[in-house]
C-alpha positions in Angstrom: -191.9 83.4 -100.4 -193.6 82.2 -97.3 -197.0 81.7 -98.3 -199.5 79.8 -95.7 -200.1 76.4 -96.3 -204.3 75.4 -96.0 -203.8 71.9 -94.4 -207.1 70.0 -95.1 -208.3 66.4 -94.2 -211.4 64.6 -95.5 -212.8 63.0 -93.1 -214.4 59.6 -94.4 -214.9 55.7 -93.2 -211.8 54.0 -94.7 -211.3 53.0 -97.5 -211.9 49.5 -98.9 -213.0 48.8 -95.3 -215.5 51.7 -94.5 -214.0 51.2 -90.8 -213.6 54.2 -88.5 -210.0 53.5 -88.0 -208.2 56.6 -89.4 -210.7 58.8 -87.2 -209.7 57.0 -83.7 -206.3 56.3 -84.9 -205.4 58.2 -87.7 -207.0 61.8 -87.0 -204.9 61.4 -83.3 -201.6 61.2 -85.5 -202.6 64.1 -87.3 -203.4 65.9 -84.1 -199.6 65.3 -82.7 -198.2 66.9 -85.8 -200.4 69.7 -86.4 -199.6 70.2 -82.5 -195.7 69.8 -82.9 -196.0 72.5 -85.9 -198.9 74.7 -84.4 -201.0 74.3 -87.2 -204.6 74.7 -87.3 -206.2 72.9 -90.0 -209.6 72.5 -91.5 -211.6 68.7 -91.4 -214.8 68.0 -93.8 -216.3 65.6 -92.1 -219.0 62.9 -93.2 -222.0 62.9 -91.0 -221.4 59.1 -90.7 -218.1 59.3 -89.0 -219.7 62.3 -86.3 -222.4 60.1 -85.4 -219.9 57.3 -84.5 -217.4 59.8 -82.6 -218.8 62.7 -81.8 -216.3 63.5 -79.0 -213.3 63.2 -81.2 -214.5 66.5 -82.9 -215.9 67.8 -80.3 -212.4 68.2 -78.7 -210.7 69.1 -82.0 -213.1 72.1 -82.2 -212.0 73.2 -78.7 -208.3 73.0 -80.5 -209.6 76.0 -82.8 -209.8 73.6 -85.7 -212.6 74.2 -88.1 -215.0 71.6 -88.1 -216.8 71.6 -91.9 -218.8 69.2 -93.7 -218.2 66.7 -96.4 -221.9 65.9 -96.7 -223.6 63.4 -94.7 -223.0 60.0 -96.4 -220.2 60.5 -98.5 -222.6 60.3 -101.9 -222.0 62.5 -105.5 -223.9 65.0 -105.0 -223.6 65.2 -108.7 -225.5 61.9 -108.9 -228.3 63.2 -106.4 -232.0 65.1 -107.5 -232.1 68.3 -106.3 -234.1 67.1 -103.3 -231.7 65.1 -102.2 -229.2 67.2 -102.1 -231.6 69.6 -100.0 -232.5 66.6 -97.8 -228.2 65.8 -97.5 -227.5 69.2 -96.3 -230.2 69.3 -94.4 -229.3 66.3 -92.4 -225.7 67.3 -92.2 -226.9 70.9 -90.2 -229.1 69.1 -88.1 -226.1 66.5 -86.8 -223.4 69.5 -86.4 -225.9 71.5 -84.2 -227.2 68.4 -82.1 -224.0 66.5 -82.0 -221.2 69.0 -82.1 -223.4 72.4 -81.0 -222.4 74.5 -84.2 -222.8 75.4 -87.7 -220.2 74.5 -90.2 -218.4 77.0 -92.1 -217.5 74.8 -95.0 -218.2 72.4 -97.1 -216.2 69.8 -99.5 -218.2 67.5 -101.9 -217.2 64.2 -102.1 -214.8 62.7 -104.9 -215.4 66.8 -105.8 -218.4 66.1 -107.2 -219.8 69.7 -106.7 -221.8 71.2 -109.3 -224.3 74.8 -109.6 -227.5 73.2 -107.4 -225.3 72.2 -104.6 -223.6 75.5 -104.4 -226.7 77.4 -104.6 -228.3 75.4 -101.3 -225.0 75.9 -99.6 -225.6 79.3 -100.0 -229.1 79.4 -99.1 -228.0 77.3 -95.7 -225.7 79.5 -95.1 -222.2 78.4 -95.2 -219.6 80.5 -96.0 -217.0 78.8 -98.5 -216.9 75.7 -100.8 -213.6 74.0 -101.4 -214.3 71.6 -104.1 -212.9 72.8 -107.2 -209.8 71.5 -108.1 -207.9 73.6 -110.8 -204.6 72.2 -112.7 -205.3 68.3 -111.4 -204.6 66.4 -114.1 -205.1 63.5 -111.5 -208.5 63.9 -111.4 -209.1 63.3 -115.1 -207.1 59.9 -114.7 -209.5 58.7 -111.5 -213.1 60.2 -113.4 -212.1 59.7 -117.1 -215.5 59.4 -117.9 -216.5 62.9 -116.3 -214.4 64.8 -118.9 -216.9 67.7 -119.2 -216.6 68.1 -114.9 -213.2 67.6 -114.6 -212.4 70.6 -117.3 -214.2 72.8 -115.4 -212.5 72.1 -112.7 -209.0 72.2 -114.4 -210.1 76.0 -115.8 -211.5 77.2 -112.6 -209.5 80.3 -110.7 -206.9 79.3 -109.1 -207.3 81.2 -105.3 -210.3 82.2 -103.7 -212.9 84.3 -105.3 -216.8 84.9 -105.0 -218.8 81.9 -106.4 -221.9 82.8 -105.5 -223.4 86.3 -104.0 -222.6 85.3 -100.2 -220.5 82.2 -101.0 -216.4 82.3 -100.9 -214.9 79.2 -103.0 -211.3 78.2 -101.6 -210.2 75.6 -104.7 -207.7 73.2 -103.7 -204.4 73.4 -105.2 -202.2 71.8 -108.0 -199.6 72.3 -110.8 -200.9 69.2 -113.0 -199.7 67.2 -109.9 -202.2 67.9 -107.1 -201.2 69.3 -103.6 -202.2 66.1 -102.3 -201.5 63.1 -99.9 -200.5 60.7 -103.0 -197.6 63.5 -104.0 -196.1 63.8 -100.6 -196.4 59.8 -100.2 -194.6 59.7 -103.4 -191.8 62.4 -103.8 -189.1 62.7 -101.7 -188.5 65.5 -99.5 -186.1 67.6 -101.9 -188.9 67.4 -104.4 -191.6 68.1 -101.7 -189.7 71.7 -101.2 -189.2 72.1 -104.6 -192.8 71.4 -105.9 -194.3 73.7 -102.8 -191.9 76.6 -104.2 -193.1 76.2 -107.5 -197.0 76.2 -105.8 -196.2 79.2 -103.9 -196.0 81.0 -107.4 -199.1 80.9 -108.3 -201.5 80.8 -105.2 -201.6 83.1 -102.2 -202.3 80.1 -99.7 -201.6 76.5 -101.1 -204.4 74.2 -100.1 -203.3 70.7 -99.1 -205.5 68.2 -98.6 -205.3 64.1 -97.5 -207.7 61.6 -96.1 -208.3 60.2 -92.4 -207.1 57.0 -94.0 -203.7 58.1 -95.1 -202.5 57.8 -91.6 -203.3 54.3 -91.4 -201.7 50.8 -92.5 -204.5 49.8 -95.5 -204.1 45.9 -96.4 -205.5 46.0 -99.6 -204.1 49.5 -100.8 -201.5 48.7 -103.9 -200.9 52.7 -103.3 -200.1 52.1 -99.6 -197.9 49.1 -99.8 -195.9 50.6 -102.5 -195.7 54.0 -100.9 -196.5 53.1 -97.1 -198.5 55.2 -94.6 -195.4 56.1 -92.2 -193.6 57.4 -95.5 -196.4 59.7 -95.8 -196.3 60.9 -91.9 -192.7 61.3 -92.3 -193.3 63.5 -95.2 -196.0 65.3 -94.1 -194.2 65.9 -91.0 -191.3 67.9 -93.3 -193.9 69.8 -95.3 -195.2 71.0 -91.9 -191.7 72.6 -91.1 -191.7 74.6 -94.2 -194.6 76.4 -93.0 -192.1 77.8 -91.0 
């Protein structure tokens, strides 16, 4: 089977830090492997990091990588009034078209936290897919325990893309109990990596990976990163790349 891989990168200020180092060091990492394997992959970027560097994405668009949004300040939208939710989206168009002189295409809630009044404005602002669902992660019960209602959803959604809403596509992220995720490919080693993507590529058309900005960076007071360190996770990313091939 040689399905396509989705690669896909939230775009946040680090974490435990909120510094922009995995945008100006990080995302450039990213860019030389993507480059090495001609991949084109898709960001969801917080409005906070394009207001700090605009011209980082800005070039990446000029790449042919799709530039999308994950909102503007990284908040729940699950935990904002309708209103604000409105307001969040609104602000988020507003920066793409001064800042980066387009519209994004997509949209990726943070911490997943989309729910039925944020995919209806998406629609009504127009963009064209929503990857936030995230069906078989067992993970994500683990992080949100107390969200147990959310995260079933989520774990019974369709697995590949369907119609959401009217004129909205949704593009779940993908997962066999263990999600398709930065944490999996920090952890397993590369014999597993092909194994596990194997197995994914039974059950959806186009496996949707996704990491953070931040896994590309050195974090002090990550207990993830010293056990499992950042240049593991290149290293393995890097092989997972070549079976796109």
């Amino acid at each position: 089977m040689s399905n396509k891989i989705i690669f896909s990168i939230d775009v946040e200020p680090d974490l435990h830090t909120g510094k922009f180092d995995g945008i100006t060091i990080g995302l450039s990492i990213f860019e030389g492997l993507c480059d090495k394997h001609n991949i084109k992959p898709t960001l969801f970027v917080t409005g906070t990091c394009i207001q700090e560097h605009p011209d980082i994405f800005t070039k990446l668009k000029k790449k042919g990588w799709d530039i999308s949004s994950h909102g503007f300040s990284h908040k729940r939208f699950d935990e904002m009034s309708f209103s604000e939710k409105e307001d969040e989206l609104k602000s988020v168009l507003k920066l793409f078209k001064n800042k980066l002189k387009m519209v994004p295409k997509g949209f990726r809630a943070p911490q997943h936290s989309i729910d039925s009044d944020t995919l209806d404005l998406l629609e009504k602002y127009g963009f064209e897919y929503d990857s936030s669902y995230t069906p078989l992660n067992l993970l994500q019960l683990f992080f949100f325990p107390s969200r147990f209602k959310k995260w079933l959803g989520n774990f019974i959604s369709p697995l590949n893309p369907y119609k959401i809403r009217k004129n909205l596509i949704e593009i779940p992220t993908s997962s066999l109990i263990i999600p398709f995720v930065s944490l999996t490919v920090r952890i397993f080693p590369k014999s597993l990596i092909r194994i596990y993507l194997y197995k994914l590529r039974w059950f959806y058309k186009e496996p949707v990976f996704y990491a953070h900005s931040w896994d590309f960076i050195k974090l002090n007071e990550s207990k993830v990163d010293s056990a499992f360190s950042h240049k593991r996770f290149i290293k393995n990313l890097d092989y997972l790349m070549s079976l796109q091939k």
